[in-house]
C-alpha positions as CSV (number, residue, x, y, z in Angstrom):
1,X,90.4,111.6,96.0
2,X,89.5,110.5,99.7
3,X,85.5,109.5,99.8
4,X,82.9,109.1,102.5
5,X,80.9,106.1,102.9
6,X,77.7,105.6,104.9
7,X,76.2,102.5,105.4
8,X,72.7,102.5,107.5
9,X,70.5,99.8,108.3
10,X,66.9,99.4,110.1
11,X,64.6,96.6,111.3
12,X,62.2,96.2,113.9
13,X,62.9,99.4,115.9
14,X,66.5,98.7,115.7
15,X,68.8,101.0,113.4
16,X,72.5,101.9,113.2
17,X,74.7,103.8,110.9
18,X,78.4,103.8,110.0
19,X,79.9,106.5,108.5
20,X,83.7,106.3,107.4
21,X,85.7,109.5,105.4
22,X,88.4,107.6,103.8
23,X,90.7,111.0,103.8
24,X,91.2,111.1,107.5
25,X,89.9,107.2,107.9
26,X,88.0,108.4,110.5
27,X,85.0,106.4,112.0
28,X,81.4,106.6,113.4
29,X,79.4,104.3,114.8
30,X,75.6,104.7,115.6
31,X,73.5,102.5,116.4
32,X,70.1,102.7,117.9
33,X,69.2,99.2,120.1
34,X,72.6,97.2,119.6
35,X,72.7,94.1,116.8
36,X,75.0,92.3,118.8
37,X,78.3,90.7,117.8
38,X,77.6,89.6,114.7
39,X,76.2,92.9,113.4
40,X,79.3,94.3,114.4
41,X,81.7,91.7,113.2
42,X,80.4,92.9,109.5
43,X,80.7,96.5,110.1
44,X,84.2,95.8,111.3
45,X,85.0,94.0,108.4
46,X,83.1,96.3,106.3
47,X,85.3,99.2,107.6
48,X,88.6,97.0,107.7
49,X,88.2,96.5,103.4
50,X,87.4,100.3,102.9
51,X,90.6,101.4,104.9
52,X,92.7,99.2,102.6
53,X,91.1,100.0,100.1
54,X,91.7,103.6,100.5
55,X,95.7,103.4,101.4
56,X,95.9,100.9,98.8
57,X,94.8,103.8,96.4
58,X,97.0,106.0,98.1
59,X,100.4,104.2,97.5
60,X,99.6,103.5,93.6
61,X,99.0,107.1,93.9
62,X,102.4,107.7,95.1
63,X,103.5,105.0,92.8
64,X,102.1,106.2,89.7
65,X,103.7,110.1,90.5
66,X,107.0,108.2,91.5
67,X,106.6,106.2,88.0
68,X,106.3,109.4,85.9
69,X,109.2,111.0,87.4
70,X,111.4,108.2,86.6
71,X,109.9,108.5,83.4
72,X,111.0,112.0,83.1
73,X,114.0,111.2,84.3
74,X,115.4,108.2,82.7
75,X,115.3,109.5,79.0
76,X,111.9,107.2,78.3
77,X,110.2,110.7,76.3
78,X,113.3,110.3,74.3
79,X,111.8,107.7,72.1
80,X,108.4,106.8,73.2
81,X,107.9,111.1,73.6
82,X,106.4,112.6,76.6
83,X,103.1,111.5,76.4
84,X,104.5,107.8,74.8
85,X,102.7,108.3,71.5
86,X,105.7,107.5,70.1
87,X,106.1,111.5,69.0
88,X,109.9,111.3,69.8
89,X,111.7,114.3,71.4
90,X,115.2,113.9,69.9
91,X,115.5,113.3,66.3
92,X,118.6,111.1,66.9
93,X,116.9,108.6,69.5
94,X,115.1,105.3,67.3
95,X,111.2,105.9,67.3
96,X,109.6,103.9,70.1
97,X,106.3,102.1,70.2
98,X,102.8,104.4,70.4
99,X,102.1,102.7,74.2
100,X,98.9,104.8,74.3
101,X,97.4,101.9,71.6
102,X,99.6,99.0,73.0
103,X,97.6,96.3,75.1
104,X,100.8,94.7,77.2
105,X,100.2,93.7,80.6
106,X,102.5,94.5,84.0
107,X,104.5,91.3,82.8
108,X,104.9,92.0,79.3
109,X,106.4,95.8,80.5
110,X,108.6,94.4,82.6
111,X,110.3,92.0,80.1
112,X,110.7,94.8,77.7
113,X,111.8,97.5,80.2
114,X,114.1,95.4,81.5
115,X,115.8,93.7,78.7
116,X,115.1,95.8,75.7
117,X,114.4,94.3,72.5
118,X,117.2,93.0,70.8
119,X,117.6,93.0,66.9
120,X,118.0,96.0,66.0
121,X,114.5,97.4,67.6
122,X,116.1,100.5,69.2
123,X,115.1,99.8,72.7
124,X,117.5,99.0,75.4
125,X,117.5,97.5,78.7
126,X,117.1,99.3,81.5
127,X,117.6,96.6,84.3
128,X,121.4,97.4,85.7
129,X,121.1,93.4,85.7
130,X,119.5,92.0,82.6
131,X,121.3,89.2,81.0
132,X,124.2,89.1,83.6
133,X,122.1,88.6,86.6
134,X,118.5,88.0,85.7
135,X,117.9,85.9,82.4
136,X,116.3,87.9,79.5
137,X,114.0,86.1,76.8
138,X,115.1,82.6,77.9
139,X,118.7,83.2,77.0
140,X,120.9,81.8,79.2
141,X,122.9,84.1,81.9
142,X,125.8,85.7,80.0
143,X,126.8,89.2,77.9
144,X,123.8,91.6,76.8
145,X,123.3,90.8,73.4
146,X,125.7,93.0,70.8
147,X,122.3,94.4,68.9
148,X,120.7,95.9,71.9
149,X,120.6,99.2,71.8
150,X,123.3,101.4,74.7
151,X,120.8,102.4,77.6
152,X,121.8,105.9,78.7
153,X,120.7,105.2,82.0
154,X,120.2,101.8,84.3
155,X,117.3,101.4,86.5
156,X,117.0,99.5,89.2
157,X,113.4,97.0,89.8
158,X,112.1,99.3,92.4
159,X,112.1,102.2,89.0
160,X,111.3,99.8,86.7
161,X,108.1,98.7,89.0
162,X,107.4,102.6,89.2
163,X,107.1,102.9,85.6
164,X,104.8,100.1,85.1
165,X,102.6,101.7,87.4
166,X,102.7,104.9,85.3
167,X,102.2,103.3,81.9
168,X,99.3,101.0,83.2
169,X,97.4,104.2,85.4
170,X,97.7,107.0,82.5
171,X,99.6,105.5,79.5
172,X,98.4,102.5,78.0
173,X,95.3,101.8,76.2
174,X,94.5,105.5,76.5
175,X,94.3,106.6,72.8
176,X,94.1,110.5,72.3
177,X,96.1,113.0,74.9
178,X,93.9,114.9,76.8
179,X,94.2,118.5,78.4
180,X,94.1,116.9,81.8
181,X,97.0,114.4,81.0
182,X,99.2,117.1,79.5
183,X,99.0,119.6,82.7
184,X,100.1,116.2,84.9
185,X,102.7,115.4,82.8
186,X,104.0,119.9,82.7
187,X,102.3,120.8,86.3
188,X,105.2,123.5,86.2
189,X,104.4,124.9,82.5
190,X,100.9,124.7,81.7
191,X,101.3,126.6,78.7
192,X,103.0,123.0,76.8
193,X,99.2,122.0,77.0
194,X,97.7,125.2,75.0
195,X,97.8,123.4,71.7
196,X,95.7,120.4,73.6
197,X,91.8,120.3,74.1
């Protein structure tokens, strides 16, 4: 995933290079008669936005993996299925949404992850404190309501934010499965992905 970025410039017999590989964020600096300050004030800056860029990558990385495991975890492929096409893995569980064709935004997840959907929809709330500590759907702070489908599990906002990350990285808006999505998802039994091209 890590890159390498070069950036030269020349003028007027003066020429320097910066070189940056953002796997071990290491750095070179040529130059050949010295810009000055300015000059490198820019590549500083230049180098500074790469770095974070790079780690920033790295942790929604982390994220994302941390997101699917909760996903595993948490009973999510229950409903939605493992690949949240809404192919269900237990025939007892209420169908949830295809999120591979949904278009909901980090907020909109949240909401729903957190507090369910009431009415009968077959989703529950995850958040350990939705309703009782943090307000759901403008209702005031009170008792879940008594249509909400029992959660098996309770998550807590670090999970929840995990998840998001997952959905919005691999899940949503993402149509068809792919081979490549299938051996993430069963990295320890490739064979789940034969029937996939």
């Amino acid at each position: 995933m890590g890159r390498s970025f070069k950036l030269r410039a020349a003028g007027k017999g003066e020429r320097w290079e910066v070189t940056m590989d953002a796997r071990t964020s290491s750095l070179e600096l040529s130059w050949g008669r010295a810009w000055g300050a300015i000059v490198g004030a820019i590549v500083v800056a230049f180098i500074g936005i790469l770095a974070s860029a790079s780690a920033t990558v790295a942790q929604d990385g982390d994220k994302v993996k941390a997101g699917l495991e909760v996903w595993k975890k948490s009973g999510c492929a229950d409903c939605h299925g493992s690949f949240a096409n809404g192919e269900k893995q237990r025939d007892e569980a209420p169908t949830g949404a295809d999120l591979r064709r949904a278009r909901l935004d980090a907020a909109e997840l949240k909401v729903v992850i957190s507090c369910g959907r009431p009415g009968g929809a077959g989703m529950p709330a995850f958040d350990e404190g939705a309703y009782k500590v943090r307000a759901c759907y403008g209702r005031p702070l009170g008792p879940a309501p008594d249509n909400l489908y029992p959660a098996g599990v309770t998550l807590t906002p670090a999970d929840i934010d995990a998840v998001i990350a997952y959905l919005q990285a691999r899940i949503i808006g993402r149509g068809r499965i792919t081979k490549q999505e299938c051996l993430a998802y069963y990295e320890d039994r490739p064979d789940e992905c034969d029937d996939i091209n």
